[in-house]
C-alpha atoms as an extended CHARMM CRD file, in Angstrom:
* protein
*
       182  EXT
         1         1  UNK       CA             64.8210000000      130.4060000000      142.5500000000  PROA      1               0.0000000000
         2         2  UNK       CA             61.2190000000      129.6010000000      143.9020000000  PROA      2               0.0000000000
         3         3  UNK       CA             59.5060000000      129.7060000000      139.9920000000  PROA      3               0.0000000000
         4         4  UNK       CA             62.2710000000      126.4670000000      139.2620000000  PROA      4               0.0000000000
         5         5  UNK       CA             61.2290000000      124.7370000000      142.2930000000  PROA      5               0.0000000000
         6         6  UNK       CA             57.3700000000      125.0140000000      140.4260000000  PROA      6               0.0000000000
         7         7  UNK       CA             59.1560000000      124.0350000000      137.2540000000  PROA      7               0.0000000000
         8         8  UNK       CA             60.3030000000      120.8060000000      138.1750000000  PROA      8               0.0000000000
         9         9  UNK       CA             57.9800000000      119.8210000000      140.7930000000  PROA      9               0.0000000000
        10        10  UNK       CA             55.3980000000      121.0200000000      137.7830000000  PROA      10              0.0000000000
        11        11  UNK       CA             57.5660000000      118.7000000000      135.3330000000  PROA      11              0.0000000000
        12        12  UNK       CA             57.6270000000      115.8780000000      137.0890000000  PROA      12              0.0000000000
        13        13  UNK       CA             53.8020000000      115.7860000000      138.2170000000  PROA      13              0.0000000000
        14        14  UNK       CA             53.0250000000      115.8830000000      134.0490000000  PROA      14              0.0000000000
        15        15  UNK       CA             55.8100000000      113.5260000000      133.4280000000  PROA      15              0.0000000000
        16        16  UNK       CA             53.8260000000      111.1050000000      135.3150000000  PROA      16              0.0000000000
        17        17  UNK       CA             50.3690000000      112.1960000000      134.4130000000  PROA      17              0.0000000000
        18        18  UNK       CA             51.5200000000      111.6570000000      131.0560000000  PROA      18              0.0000000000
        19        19  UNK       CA             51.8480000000      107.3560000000      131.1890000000  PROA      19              0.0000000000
        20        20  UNK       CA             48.7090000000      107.1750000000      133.6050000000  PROA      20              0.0000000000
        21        21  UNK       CA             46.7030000000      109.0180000000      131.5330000000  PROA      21              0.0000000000
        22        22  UNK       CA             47.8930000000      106.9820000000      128.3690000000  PROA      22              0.0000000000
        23        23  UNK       CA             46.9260000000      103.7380000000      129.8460000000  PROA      23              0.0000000000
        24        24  UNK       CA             43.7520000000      104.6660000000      130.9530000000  PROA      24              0.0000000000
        25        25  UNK       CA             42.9570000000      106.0990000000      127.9820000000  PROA      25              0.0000000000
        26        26  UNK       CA             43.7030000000      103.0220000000      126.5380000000  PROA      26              0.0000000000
        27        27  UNK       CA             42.0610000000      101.1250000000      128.7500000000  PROA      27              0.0000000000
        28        28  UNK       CA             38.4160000000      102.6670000000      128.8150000000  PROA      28              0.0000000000
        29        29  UNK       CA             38.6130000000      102.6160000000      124.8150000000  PROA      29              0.0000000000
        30        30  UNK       CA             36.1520000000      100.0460000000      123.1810000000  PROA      30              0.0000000000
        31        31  UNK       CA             37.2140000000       98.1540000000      120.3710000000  PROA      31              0.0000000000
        32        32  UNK       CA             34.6190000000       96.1200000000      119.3190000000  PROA      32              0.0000000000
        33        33  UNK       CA             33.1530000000       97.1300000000      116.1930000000  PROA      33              0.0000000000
        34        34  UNK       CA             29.3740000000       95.8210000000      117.2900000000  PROA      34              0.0000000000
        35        35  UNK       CA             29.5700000000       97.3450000000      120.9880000000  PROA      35              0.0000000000
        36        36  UNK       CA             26.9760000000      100.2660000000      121.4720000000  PROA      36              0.0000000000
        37        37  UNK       CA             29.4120000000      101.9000000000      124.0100000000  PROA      37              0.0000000000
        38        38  UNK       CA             29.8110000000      105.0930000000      124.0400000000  PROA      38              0.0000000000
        39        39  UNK       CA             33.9730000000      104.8770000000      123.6550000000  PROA      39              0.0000000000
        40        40  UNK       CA             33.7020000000      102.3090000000      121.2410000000  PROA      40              0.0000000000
        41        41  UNK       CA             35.6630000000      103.2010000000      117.8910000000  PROA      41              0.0000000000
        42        42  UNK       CA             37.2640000000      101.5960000000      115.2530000000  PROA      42              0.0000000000
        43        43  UNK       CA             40.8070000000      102.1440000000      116.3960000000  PROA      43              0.0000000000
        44        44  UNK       CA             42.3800000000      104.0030000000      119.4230000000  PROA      44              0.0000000000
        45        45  UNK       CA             45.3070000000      105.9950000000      117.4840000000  PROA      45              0.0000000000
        46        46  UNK       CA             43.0440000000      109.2380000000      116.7360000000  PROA      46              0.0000000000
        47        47  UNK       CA             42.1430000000      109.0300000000      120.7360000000  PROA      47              0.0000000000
        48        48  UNK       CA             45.5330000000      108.6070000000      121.5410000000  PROA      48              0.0000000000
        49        49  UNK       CA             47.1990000000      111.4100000000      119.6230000000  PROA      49              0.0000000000
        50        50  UNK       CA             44.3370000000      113.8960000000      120.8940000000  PROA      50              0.0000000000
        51        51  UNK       CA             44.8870000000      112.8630000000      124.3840000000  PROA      51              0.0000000000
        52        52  UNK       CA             48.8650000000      113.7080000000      123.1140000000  PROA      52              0.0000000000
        53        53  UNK       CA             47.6240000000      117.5290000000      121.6930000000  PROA      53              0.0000000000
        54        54  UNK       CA             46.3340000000      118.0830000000      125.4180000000  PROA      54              0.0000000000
        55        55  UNK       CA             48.9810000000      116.4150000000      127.2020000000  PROA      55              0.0000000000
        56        56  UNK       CA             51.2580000000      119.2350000000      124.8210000000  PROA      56              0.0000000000
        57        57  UNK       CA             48.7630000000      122.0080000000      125.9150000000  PROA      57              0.0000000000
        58        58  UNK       CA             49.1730000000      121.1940000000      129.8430000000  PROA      58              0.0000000000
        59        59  UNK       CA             52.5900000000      121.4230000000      129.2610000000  PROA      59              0.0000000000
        60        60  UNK       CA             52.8100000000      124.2190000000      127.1310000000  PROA      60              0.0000000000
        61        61  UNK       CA             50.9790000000      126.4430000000      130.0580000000  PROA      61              0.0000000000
        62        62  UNK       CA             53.6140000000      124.6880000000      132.8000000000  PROA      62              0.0000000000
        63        63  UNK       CA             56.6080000000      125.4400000000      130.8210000000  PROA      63              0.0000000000
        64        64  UNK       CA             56.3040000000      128.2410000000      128.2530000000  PROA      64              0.0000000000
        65        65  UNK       CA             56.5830000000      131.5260000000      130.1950000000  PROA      65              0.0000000000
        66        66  UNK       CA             56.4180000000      134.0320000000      127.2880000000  PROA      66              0.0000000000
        67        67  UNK       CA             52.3030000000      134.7320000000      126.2550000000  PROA      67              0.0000000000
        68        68  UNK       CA             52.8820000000      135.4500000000      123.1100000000  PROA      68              0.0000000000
        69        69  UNK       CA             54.6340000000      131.8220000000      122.3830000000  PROA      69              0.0000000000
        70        70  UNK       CA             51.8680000000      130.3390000000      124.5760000000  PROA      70              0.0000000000
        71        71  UNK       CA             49.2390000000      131.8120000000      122.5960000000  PROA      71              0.0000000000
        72        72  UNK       CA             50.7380000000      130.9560000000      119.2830000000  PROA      72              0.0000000000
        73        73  UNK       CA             51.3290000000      127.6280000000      120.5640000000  PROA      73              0.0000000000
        74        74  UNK       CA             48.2290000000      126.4370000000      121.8900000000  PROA      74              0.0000000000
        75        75  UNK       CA             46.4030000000      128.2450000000      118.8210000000  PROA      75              0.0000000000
        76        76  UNK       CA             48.0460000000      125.3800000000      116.6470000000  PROA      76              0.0000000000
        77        77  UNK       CA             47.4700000000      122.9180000000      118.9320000000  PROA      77              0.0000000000
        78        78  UNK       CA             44.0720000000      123.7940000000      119.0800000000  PROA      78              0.0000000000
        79        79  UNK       CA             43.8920000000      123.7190000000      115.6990000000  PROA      79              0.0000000000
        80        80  UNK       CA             45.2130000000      120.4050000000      115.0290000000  PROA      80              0.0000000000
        81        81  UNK       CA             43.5150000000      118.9550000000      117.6740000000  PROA      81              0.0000000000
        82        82  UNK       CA             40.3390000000      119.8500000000      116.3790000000  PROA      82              0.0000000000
        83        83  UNK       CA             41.3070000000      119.1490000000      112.7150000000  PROA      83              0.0000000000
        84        84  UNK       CA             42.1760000000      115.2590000000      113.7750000000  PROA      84              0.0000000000
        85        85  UNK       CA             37.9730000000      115.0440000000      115.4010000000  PROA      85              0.0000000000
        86        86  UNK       CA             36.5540000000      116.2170000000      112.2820000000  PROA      86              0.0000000000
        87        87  UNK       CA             38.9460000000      114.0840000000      109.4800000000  PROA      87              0.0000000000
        88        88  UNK       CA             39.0080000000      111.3490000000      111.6620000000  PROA      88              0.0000000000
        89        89  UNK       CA             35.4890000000      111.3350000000      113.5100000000  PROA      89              0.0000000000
        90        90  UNK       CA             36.5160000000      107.9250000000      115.5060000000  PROA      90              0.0000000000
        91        91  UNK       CA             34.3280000000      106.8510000000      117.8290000000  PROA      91              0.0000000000
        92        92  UNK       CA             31.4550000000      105.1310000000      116.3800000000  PROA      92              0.0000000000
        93        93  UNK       CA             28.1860000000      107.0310000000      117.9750000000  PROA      93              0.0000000000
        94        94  UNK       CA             27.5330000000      109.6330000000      116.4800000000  PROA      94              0.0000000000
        95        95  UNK       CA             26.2200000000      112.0490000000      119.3970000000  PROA      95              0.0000000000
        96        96  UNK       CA             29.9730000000      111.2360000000      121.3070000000  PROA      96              0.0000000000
        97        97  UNK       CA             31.4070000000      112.5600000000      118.0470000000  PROA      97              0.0000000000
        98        98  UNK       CA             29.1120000000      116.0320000000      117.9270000000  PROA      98              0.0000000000
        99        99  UNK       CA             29.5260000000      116.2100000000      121.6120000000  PROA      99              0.0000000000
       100       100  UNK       CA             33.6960000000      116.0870000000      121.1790000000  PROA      100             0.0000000000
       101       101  UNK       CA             33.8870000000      118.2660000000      118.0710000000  PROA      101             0.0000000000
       102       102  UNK       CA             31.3750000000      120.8830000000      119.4030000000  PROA      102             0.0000000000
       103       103  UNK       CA             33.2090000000      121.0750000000      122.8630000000  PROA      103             0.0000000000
       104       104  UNK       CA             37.2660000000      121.4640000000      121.0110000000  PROA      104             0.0000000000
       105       105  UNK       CA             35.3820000000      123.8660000000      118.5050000000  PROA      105             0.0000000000
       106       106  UNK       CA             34.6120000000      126.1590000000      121.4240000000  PROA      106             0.0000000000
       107       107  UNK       CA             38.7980000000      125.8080000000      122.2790000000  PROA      107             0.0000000000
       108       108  UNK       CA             39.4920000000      126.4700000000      119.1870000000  PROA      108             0.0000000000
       109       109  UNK       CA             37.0530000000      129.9870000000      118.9450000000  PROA      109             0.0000000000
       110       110  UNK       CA             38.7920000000      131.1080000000      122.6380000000  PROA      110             0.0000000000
       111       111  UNK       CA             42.8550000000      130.1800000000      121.3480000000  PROA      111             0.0000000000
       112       112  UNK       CA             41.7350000000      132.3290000000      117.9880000000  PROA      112             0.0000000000
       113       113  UNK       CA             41.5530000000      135.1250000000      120.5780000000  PROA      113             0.0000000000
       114       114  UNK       CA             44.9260000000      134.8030000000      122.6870000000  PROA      114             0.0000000000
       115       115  UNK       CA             47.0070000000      135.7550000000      119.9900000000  PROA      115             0.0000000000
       116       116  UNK       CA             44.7420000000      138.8600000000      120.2180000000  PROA      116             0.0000000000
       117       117  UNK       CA             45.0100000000      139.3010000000      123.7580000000  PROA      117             0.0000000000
       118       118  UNK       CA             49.5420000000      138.6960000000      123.7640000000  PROA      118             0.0000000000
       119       119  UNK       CA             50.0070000000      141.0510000000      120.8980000000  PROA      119             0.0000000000
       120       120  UNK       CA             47.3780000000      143.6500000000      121.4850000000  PROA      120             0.0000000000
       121       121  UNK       CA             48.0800000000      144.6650000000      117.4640000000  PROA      121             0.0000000000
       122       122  UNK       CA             46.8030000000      148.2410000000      117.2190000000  PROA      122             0.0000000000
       123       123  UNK       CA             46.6560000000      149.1810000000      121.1780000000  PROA      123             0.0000000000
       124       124  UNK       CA             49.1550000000      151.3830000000      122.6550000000  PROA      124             0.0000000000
       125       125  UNK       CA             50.5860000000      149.1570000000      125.9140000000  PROA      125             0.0000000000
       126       126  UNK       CA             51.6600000000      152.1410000000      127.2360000000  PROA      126             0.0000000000
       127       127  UNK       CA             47.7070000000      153.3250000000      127.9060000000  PROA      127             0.0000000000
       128       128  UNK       CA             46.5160000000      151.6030000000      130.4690000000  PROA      128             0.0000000000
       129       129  UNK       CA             42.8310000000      152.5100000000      129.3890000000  PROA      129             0.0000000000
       130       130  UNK       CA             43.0760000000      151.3290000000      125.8800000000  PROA      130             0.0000000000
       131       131  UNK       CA             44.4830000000      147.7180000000      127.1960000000  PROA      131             0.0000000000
       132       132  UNK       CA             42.1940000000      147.2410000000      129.7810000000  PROA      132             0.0000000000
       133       133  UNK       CA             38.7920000000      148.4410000000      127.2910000000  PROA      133             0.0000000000
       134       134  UNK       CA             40.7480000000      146.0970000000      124.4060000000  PROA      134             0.0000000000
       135       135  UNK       CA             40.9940000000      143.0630000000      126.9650000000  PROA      135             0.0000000000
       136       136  UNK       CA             37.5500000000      143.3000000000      128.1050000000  PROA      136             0.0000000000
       137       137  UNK       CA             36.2780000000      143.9600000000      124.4050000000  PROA      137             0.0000000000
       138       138  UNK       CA             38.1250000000      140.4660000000      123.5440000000  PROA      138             0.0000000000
       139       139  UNK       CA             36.7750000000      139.1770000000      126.6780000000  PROA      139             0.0000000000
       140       140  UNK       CA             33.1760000000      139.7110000000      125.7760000000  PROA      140             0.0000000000
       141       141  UNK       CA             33.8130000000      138.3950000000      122.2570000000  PROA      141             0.0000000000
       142       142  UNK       CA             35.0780000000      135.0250000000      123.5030000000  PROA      142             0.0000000000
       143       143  UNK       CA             32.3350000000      134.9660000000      126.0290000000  PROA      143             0.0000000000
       144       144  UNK       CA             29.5670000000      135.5190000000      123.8780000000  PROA      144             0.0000000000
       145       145  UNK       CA             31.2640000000      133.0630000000      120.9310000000  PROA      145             0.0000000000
       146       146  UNK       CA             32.2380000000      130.2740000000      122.7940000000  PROA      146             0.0000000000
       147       147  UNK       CA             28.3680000000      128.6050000000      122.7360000000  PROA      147             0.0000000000
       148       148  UNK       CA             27.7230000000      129.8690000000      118.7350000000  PROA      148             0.0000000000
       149       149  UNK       CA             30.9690000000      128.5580000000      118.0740000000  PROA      149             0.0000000000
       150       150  UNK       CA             30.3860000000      125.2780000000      119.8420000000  PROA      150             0.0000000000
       151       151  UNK       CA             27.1290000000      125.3200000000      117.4950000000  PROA      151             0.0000000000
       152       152  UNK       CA             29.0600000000      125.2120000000      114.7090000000  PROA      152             0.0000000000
       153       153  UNK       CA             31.2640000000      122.6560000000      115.5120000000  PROA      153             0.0000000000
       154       154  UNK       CA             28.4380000000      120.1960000000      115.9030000000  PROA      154             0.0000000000
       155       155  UNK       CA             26.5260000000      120.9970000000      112.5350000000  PROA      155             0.0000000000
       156       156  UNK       CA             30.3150000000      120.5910000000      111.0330000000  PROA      156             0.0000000000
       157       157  UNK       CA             30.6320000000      117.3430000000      112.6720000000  PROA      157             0.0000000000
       158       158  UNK       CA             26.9770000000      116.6670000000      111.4700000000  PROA      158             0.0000000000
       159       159  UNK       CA             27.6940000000      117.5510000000      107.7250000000  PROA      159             0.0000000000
       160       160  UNK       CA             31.1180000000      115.2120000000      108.1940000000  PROA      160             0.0000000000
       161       161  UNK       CA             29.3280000000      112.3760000000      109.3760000000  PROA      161             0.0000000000
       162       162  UNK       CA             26.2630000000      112.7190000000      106.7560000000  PROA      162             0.0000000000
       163       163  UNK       CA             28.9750000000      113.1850000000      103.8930000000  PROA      163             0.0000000000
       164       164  UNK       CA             30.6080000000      110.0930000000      105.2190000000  PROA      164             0.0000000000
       165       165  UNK       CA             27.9350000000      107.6280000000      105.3090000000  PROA      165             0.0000000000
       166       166  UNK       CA             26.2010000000      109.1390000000      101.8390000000  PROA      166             0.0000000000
       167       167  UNK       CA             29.7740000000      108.5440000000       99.9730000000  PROA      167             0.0000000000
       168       168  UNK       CA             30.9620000000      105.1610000000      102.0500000000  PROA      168             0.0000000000
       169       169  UNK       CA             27.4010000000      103.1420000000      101.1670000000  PROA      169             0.0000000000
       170       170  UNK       CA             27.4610000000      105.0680000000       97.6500000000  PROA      170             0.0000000000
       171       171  UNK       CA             30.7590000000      103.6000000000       96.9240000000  PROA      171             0.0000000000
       172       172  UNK       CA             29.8910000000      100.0540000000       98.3410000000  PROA      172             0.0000000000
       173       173  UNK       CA             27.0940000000      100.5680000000       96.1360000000  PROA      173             0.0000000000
       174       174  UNK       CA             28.6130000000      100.6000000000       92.9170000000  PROA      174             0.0000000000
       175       175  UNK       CA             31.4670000000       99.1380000000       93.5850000000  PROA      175             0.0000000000
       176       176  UNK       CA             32.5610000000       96.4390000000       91.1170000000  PROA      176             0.0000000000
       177       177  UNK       CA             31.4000000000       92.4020000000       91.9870000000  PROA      177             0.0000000000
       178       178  UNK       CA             35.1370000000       90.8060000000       93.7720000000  PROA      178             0.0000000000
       179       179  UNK       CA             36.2380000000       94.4980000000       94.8030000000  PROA      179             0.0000000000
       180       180  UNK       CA             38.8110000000       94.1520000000       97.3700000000  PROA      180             0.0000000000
       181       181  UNK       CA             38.8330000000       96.9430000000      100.4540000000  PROA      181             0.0000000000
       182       182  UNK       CA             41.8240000000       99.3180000000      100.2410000000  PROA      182             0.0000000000
């Protein structure tokens, strides 16, 4: 009876996090396309839906009791949330968007390894030796990963930006006299 006390007191808490946080994550977004903030972007929907995936991966740790789903679960979250930084890369300084993709590439790297640690594939449960030198093995790995993958994140991010900015003035470039924008 206690763990639905913590359930609901738990739901209600990120039920209203959940507005709050919306409307001041609206609110500290800068939409001017000349500002030098460092929040300013283009459009707030890519901010928004991220601060959704996180919202979704609060939740997921309040309300999914089985690791296995957890770990599945916040492995696609993860995924996706990282996925919408580097399509999208929306805020308009480029250091803010290294900075964001490096840190959710790092959350990314440690979900790949929950799976890992809620299945165990190859370990017999039953050996309490073999879990606990498989759990600290996939300890160490996400340990030692997390800054290398972080690394990577930010040359990615890097590379996106470059790519974007070489094709966007390339296309302005040669782009037909009276070309309207899509």
């Amino acid at each position: 009876m206690p763990h639905l006390v913590q359930a609901v007191v738990s739901g209600v808490a990120v039920l209203m996090y959940l507005p709050m946080g919306l409307l001041f994550t609206m609110a500290s977004m800068d939409l001017n396309p000349a500002s030098l903030s460092n929040m300013s972007s283009a459009h707030s929907a890519v901010e928004m839906t991220c601060f959704g995936i996180k919202f979704l991966m609060i939740a997921t740790s309040v309300f999914i009791t089985s690791h296995k789903w957890m770990s599945l679960v916040l492995f696609c979250l993860s995924s996706y949330l990282l996925y919408n930084y580097l399509v999208w890369v929306p805020h308009q300084q480029v250091v803010v968007n290294i900075v964001r993709v490096a840190s959710f590439s790092s959350i990314f790297y440690v979900s790949l390894f929950l799976p890992l640690l809620a299945f165990m594939p190859g370990i017999d449960s039953t050996d309490i030796g073999q879990v606990q030198q498989f759990r600290t093995n996939i300890t160490i790995a996400m340990w030692t990963g997390i800054l290398p993958a972080a690394t990577a994140g930010a040359f990615c991010a890097y590379f996106r930006l470059r790519h974007f900015l070489v094709t966007a003035v390339e296309r302005f470039r040669t782009a037909p006299q009276g070309t309207k924008p899509k």
